[in-house]
C-alpha positions in Angstrom: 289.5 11.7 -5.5 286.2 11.6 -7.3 287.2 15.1 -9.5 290.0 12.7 -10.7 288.0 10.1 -11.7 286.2 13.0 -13.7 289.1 13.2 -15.4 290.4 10.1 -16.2 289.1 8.3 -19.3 289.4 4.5 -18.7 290.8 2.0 -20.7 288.5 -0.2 -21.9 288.9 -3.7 -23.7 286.0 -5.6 -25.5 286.1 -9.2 -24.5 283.4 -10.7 -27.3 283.9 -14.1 -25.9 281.8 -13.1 -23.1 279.2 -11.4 -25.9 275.3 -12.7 -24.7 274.2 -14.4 -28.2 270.6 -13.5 -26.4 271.4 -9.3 -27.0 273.2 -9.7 -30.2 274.8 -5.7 -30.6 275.5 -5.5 -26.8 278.8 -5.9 -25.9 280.7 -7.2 -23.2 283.6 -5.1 -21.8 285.7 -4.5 -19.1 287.4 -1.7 -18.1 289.6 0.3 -15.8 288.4 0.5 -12.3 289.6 3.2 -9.6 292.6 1.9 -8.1 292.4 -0.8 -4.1 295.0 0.1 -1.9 297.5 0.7 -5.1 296.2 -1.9 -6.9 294.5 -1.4 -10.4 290.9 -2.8 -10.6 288.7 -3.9 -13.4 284.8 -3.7 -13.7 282.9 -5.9 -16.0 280.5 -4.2 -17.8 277.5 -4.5 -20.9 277.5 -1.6 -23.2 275.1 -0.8 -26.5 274.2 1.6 -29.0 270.9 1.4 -30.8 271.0 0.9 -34.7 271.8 4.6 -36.2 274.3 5.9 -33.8 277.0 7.4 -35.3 279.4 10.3 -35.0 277.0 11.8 -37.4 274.2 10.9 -35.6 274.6 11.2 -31.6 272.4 9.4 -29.5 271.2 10.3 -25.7 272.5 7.2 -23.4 272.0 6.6 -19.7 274.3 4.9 -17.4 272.5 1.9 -15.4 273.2 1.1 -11.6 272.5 -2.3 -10.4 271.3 -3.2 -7.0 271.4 -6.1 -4.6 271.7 -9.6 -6.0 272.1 -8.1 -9.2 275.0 -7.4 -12.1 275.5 -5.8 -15.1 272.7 -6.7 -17.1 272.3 -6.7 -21.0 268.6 -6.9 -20.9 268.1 -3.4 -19.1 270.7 -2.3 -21.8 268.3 -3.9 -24.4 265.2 -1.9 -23.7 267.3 1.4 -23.6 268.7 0.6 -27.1 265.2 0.0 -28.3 264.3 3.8 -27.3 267.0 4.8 -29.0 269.4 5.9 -26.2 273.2 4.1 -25.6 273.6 2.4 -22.4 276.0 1.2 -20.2 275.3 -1.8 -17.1 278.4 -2.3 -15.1 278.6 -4.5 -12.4 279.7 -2.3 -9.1 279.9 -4.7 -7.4 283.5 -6.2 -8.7 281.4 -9.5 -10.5 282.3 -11.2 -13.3 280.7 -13.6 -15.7 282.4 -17.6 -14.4 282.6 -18.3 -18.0 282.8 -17.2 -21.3 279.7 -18.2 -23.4 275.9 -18.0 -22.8 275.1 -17.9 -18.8 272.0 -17.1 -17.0 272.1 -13.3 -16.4 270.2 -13.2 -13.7 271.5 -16.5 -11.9 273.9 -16.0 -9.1 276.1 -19.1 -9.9 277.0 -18.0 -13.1 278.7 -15.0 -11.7 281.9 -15.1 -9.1 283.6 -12.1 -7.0 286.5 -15.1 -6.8 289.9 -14.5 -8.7 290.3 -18.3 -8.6 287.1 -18.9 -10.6 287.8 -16.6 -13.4 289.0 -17.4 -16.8 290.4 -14.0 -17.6 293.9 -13.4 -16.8 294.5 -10.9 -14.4 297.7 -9.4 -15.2 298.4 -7.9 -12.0 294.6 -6.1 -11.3 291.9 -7.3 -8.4 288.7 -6.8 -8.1 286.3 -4.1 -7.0 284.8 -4.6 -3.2 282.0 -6.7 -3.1 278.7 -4.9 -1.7 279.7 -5.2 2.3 276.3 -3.0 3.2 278.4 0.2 4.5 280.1 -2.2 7.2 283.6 -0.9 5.4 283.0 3.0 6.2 285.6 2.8 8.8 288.6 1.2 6.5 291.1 3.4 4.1 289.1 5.1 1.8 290.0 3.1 -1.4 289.0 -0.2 0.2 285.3 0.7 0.6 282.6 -0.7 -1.4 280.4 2.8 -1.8 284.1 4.0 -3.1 283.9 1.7 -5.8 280.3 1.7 -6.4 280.1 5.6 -7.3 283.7 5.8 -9.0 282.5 2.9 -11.4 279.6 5.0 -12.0 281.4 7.8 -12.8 284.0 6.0 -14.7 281.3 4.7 -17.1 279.5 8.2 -17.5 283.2 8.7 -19.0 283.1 5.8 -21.4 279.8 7.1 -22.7 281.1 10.6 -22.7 284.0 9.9 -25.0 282.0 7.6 -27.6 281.2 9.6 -31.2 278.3 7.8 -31.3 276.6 9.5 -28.0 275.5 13.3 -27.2 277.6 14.0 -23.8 275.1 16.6 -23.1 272.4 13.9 -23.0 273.5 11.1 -20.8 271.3 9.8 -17.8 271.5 8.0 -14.8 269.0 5.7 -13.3 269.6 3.3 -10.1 267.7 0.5 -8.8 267.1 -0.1 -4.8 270.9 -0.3 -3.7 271.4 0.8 -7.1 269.3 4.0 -6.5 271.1 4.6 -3.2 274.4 5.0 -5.4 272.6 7.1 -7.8 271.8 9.2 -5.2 274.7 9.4 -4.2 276.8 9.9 -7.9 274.6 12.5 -9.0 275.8 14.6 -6.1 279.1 14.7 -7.1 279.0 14.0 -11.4 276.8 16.8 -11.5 277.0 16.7 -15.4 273.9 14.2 -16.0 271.0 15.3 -17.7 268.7 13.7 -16.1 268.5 11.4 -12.8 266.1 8.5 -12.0 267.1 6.5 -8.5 264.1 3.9 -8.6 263.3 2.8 -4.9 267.0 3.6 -2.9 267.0 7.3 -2.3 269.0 10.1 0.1 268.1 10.2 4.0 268.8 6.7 4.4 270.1 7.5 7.8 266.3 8.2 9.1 264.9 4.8 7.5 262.9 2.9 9.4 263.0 -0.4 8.0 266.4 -2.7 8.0 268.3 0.0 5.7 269.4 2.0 9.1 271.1 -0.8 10.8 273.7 -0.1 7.3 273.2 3.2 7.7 275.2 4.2 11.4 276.0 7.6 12.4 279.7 6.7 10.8 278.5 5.5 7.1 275.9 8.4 7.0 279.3 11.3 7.9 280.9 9.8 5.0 278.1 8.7 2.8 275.0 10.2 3.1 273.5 11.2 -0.4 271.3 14.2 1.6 274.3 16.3 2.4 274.8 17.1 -1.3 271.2 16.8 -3.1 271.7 21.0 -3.5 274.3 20.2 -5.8 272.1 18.6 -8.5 270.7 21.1 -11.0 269.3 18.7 -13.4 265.5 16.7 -13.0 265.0 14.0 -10.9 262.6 11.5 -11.1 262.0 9.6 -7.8 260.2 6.6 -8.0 259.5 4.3 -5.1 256.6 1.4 -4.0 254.6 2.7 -1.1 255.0 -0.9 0.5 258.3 -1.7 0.1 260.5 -3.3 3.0 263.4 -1.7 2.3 263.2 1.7 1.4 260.8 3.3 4.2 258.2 6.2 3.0 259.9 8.6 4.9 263.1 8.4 2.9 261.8 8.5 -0.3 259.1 11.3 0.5 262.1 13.6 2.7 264.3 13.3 -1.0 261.8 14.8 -3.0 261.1 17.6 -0.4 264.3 18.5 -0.6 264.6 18.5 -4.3 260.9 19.3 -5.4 261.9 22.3 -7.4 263.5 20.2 -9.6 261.9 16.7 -9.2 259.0 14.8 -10.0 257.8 11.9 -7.3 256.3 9.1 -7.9 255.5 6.5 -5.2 252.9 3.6 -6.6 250.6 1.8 -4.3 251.1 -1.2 -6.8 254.9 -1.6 -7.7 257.0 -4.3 -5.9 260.3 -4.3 -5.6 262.6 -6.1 -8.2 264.9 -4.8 -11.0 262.6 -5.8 -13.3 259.2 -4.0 -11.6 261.7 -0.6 -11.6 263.1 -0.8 -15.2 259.6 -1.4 -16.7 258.0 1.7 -15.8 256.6 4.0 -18.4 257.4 6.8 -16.5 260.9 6.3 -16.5 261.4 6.2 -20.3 258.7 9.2 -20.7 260.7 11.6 -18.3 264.1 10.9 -20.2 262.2 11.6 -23.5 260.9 15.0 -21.9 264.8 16.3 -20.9 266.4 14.9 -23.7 264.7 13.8 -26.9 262.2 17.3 -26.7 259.4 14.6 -26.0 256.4 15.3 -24.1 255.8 16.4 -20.6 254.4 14.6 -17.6 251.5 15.6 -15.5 253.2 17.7 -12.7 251.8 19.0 -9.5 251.8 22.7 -9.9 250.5 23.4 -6.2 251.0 20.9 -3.1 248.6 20.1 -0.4 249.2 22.1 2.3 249.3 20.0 6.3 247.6 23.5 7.3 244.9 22.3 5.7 244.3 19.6 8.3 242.0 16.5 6.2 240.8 19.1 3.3 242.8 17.8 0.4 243.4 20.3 -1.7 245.8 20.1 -5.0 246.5 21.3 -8.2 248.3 19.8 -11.4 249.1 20.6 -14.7 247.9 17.8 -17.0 250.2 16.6 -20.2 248.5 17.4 -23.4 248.5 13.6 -24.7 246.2 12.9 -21.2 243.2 10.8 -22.3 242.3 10.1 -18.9 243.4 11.7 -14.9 242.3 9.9 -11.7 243.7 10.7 -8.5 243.4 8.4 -5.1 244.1 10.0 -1.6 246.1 7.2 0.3 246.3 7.7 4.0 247.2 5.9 7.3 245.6 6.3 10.7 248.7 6.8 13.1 252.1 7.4 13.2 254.1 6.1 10.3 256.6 3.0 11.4 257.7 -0.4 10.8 258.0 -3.5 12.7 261.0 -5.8 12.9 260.1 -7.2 9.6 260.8 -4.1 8.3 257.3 -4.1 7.2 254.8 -0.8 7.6 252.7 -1.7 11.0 249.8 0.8 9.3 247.6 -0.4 7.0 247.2 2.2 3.6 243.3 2.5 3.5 242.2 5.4 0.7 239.6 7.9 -0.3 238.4 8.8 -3.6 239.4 12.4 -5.1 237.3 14.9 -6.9 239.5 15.8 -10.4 238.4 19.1 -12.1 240.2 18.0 -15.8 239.3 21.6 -17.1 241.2 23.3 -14.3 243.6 20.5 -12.8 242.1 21.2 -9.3 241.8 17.8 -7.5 240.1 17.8 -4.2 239.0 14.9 -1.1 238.1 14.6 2.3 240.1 12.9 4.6 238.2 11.2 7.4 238.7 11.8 10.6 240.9 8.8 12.1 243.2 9.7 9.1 246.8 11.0 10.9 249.3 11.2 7.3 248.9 11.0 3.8 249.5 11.4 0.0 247.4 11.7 -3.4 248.5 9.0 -6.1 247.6 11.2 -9.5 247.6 8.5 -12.4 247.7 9.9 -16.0 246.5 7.4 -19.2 247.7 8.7 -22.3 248.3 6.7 -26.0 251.7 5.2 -25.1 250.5 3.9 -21.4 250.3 5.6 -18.1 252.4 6.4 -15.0 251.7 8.0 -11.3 252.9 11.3 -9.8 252.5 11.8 -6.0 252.5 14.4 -3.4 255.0 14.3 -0.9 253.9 12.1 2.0 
């Protein structure tokens, strides 16, 4: 069903009453969905191009995937536009604006998943599923929410596909928390992105140890589980997670780039949070889509892991990016056996030693003590334009 939806181009109206006069440019659209039960569906969407694009001129773009409590947002479309790539924010979610006119983006009352409350006409369409965390694995296919989620993913990648004004060979995908679980997911089957950036949500989520498993039964991982298919993605991956987060346990996030590391870059910060706007504001994000597709420059990489064989001598190499004005490196460990309490919060505290950084030959060295049980080594690279983290797998 999803090779369809490769092949279907959907139809797309512009609805400019519903135009943000905050992101003047950035359009609001809506467009086919993939059908519910029969029924023809429509997803509400925020697309841009930056000034320049033309048929003449092809831009990169990047398809954006929103994640809990969130929608299609025309400031995250904003800062794309600014670095000169098209984007597209849809709301996977089946929301739409309750009004035409200026509303509060972020403000949940301003948005409805309720026919009654719209002021569009429907004209015999519904919406998509609401986000019903996995509960729906076990109904008809087309009446899941993940269903939905990924085909108006994929259904977007076609918009910005079929636009003069944007390089198909250069389109992106980046995810936030729910968001990056559907990311995960997409880029296993659309296997024609260029680059893929899932920003806290990740694969394995059927051996998290926080709150995620309870959505993530033995039923909704058969069906849905982004791990079964991470071989399929050829192009780089950029995994970035918070080391504390609630949601998205250190396991998952660390077992996603082990599974992908020939082809992946991790980074997992000590100090993140978790919040669309803490994930879209990372310099990394923006430097690793200028590496793959704008021939910009590359990012510090680990060119040989630590090894557990090792035991507590921590021992690393890396490759350091020319621009690097400056390369520290922490070594972030816990004491026992990683888990998390019914909050959903790690029961370990992080405690940390210092690394040794060799900048001549990219050799970074420390000495774990010895109540230290698991660990990784945070790398942080300053260069003119800002800096960003690469880990080691945990």
């Amino acid at each position: 069903m999803f090779i369809q939806a490769f092949n279907t181009l959907p139809k797309i109206d512009y609805l400019p009453e519903y135009d943000q006069p905050d992101y003047p440019g950035i359009h609001a659209v809506m467009y086919d969905g993939l059908a519910k039960e029969g029924t023809p569906t429509k997803i509400f969407a925020y697309i841009g191009f930056p000034e320049g694009a033309s048929a003449e001129n092809p831009v990169p773009a990047v398809v954006l995937v929103h994640g809990g409590g969130g929608h299609a947002f025309p400031e995250w479309v904003k800062i794309w536009n600014q670095r000169g790539y098209a984007a597209i924010a849809m709301c996977n979610t089946g929301h739409f604006p309750k009004r035409p006119g200026k509303i509060d983006i972020y403000g949940p009352d301003d948005w409805t998943h309720e026919l009654e409350e719209m002021h569009l006409t429907r004209d015999g369409w519904t919406l998509i599923p609401d986000n019903d965390g996995m509960k729906s694995y076990e109904q008809e296919l087309s009446t899941q929410w993940m269903y939905h989620a990924v085909g108006s993913v994929i259904l977007a990648h076609n918009l910005l596909r079929a636009d003069e004004r944007g390089d198909s060979d250069k389109i992106g995908i980046t995810g936030i928390s729910w968001g990056g679980v559907i990311t995960s997911i997409a880029m296993g089957y659309d296997t024609r992105y260029a680059f893929n950036i899932p920003v806290y949500g990740c694969a394995h989520m059927g051996e998290s140890l926080t709150w995620m498993k309870n959505h993530f039964t033995a039923g909704a991982v058969e069906l849905w589980d982004a791990t079964k298919r991470l071989d399929k993605v050829t192009s780089p991956i950029l995994w970035l997670c918070w080391a504390g987060d609630n949601a998205f346990s250190v396991n998952t996030n660390s077992a996603s780039y082990a599974d992908t590391v020939d082809k992946s870059i991790f980074s997992m910060r000590m100090e993140m949070g978790h919040n669309h706007d803490l994930g879209w504001n990372q310099y990394i994000n923006y430097r690793f889509a200028d590496y793959v597709v704008k021939d910009g420059l590359p990012l510090t990489s680990i060119k040989e892991h630590p090894s557990a064989q090792d035991g507590r001598n921590v021992s690393l190499s890396v490759d350091i990016a020319e621009d690097t004005t400056e390369l520290s490196a922490v070594c972030y460990y816990i004491d026992a056996p990683l888990s998390y309490g019914a909050d959903s919060n790690m029961e370990q505290e992080w405690q940390s030693c210092e690394c040794t950084v060799d900048m001549q030959s990219g050799e970074i060295t420390a000495q774990l003590p010895e109540d230290a049980h698991s660990y990784y080594v945070e790398i942080n690279s300053v260069c003119p334009q800002g800096s960003y983290v690469i880990s080691s797998e945990f």
